[in-house]
C-alpha beads as a LAMMPS data file, in Angstrom:
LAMMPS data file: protein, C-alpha beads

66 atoms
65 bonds

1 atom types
1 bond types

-500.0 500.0 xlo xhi
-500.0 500.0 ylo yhi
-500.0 500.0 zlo zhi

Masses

1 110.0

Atoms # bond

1 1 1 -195.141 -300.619 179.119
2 1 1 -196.240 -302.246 182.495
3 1 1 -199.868 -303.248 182.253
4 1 1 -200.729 -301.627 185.160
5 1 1 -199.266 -298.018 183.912
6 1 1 -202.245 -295.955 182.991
7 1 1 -200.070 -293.301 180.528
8 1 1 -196.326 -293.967 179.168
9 1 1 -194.235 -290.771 177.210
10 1 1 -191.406 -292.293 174.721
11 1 1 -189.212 -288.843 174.265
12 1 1 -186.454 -288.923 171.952
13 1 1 -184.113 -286.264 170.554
14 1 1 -182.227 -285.735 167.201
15 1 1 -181.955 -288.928 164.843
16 1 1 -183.709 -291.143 167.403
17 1 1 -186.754 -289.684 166.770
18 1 1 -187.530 -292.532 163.925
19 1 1 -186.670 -294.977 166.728
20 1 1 -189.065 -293.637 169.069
21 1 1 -191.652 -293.726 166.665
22 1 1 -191.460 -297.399 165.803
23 1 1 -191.115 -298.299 170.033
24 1 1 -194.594 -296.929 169.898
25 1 1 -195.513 -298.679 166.889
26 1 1 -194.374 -301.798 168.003
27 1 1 -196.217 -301.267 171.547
28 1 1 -199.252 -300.642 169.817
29 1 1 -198.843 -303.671 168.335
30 1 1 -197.343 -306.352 170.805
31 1 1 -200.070 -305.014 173.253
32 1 1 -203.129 -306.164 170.725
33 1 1 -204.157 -302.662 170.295
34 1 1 -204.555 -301.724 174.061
35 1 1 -202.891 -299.266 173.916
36 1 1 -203.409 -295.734 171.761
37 1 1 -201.616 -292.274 170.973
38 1 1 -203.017 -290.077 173.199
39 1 1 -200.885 -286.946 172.042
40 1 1 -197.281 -286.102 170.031
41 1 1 -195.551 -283.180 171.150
42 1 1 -192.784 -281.726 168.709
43 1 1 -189.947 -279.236 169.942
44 1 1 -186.735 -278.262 169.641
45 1 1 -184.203 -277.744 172.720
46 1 1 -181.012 -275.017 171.674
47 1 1 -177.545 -275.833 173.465
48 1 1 -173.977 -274.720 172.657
49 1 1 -170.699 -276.290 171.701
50 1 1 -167.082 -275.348 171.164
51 1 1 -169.020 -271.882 170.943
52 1 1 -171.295 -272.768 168.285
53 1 1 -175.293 -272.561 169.180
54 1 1 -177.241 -275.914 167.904
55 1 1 -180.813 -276.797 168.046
56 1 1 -182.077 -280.702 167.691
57 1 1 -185.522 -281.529 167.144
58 1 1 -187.499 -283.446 169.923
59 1 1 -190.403 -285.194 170.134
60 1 1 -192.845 -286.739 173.143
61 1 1 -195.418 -289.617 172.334
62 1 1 -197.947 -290.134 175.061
63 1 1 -199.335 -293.543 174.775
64 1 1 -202.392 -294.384 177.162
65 1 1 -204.746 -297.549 177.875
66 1 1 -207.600 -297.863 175.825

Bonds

1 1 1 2
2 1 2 3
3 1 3 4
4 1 4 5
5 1 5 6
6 1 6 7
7 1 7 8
8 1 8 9
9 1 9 10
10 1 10 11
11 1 11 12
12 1 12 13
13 1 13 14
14 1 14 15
15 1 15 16
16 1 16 17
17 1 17 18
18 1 18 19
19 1 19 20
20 1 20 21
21 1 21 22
22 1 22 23
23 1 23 24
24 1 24 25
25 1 25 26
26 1 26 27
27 1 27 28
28 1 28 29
29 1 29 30
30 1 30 31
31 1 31 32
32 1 32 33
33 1 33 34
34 1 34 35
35 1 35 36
36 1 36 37
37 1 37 38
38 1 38 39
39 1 39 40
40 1 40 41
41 1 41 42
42 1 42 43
43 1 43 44
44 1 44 45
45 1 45 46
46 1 46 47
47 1 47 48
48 1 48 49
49 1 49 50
50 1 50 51
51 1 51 52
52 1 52 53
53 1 53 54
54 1 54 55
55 1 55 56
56 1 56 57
57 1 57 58
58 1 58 59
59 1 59 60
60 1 60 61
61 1 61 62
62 1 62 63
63 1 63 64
64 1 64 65
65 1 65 66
C-alpha cells in the first residue's frame, strides 16, 4: 500500500481467497494499524469450460487510512 493511497481493494478469486485475506492482515499489521477494513464484498463470477458451466467464489477487501 503506498502511503499516500487513500483506499486499496485486494480481490482474489477461487483458493486465493485465504491469501488475500492474510495480505490484508499482514498490511494491517506492518502499517501499525493505519490502516482498517473499510468493506468485504463476496461474489461469485460463472464461466465455461470444455462445455461445462463453473462458478468460483470471489472476494474484494477495501482497506482505507485511518
Amino acid at each position: 500500500m503506498r502511503k499516500d493511497a487513500a483506499e486499496v481493494v485486494i480481490r482474489s478469486r477461487g483458493k486465493f481467497i485465504s491469501k488475500a485475506v492474510d495480505v490484508a492482515e499482514i498490511a494491517k499489521r506492518s502499517l501499525e494499524n493505519a490502516v482498517k477494513v473499510k468493506e468485504i464484498k463476496i461474489g461469485s463470477e460463472s464461466f465455461e469450460s470444455e462445455g461445462k458451466k463453473t462458478n468460483i467464489s470471489t472476494m474484494d477487501i477495501v482497506l482505507v487510512k485511518e
